[in-house]
C-alpha positions in Angstrom: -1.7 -34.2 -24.5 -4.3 -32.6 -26.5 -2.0 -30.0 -27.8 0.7 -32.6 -28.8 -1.8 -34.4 -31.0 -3.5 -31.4 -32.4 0.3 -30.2 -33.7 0.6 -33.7 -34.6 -2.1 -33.3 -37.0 -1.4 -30.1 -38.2 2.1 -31.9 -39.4 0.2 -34.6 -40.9 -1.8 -31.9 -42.8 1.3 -29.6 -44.1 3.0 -32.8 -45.2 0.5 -34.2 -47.1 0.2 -30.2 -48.4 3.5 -30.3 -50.0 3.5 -33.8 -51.3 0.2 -32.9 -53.5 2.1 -29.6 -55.0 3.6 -30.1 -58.4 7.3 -30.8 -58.2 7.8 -27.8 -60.9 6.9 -25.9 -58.1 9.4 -27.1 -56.0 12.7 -27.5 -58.1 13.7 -26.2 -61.6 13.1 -27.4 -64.9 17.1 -29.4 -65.4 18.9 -31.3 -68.2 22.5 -33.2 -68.0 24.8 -32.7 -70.8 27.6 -35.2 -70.9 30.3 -33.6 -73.8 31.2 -37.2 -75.6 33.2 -35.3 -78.0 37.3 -34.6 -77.9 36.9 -30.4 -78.5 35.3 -28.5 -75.7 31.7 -27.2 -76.0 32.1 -23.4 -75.7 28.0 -23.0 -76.2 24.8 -24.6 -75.9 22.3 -23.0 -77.3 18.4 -24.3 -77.0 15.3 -23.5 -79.2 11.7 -24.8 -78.7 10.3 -26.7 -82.1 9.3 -24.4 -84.0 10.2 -21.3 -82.7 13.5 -19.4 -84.9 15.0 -17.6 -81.9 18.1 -19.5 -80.2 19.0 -19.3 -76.6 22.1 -19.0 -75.2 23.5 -21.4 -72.4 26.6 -19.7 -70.2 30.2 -21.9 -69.4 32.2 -24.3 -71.0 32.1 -28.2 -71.2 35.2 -30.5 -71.7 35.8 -33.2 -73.2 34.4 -36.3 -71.2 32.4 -33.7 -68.5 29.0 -33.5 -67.6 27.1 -30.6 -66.4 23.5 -29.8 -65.2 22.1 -27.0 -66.9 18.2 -25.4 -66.1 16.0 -23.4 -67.9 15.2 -19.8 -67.0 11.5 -18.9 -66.3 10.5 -17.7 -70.0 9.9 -21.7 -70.6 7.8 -22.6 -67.7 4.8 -22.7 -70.5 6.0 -24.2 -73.4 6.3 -28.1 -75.1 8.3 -30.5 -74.3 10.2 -30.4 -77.4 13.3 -28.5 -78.0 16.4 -28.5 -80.3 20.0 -28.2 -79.0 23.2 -27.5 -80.6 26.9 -26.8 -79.4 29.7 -25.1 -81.0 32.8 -25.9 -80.1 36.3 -24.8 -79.3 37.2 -25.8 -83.4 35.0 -23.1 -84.6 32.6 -26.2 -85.6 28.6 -26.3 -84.8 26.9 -29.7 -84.2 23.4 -29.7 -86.3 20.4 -29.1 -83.9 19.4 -32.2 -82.4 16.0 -32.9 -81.0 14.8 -33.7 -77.4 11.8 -34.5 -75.6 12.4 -33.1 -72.0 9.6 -34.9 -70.9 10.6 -37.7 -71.5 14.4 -37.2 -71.2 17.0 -35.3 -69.1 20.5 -36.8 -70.1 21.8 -35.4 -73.7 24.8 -36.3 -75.0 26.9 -34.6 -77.3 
């Protein structure tokens, strides 16, 4: 009896453990992408405000699809504010467009 309830509290500790850890910690950073357009993003590229360099985002997106994408490591520390842009299959690029990922996780295109 005394060992049931001393395991008892040890899960009662562990769970409260894990609820009080950061969910960064937990799961990636993610976005949704829903491609409203009719020509097939063939990249999405991301840059944080004020930064020049462009980063690339792998696979293809069809017209009326939605995909999750998540950033790698290198952003854990940086703002919230980014600028995305797509080129697609039509040789055309989209001007940047600016998001708040703290605010907002669904981007259409």
């Amino acid at each position: 009896m005394i060992r049931n309830s001393f395991r008892n509290v040890c899960l009662a500790i562990a769970s409260l453990s894990l609820a009080l850890v950061p969910s960064t910690v937990l799961a990636a950073w993610t976005f949704n992408v829903t491609n409203s357009t009719s020509e097939t993003i063939v990249n999405l590229e991301a840059r944080e405000v004020g930064t020049s360099e462009w980063g690339s985002f792998a696979g293809n997106l069809a017209p009326g699809e939605s995909a999750t994408f998540e950033w790698g490591a290198s952003t854990d520390n940086s703002s919230c504010n980014w600028e995305l842009r797509a080129t697609y299959s039509n040789g055309e690029a989209g001007p940047p467009a600016t998001f708040n990922f703290c605010e907002t996780t669904d981007l259409v295109f």
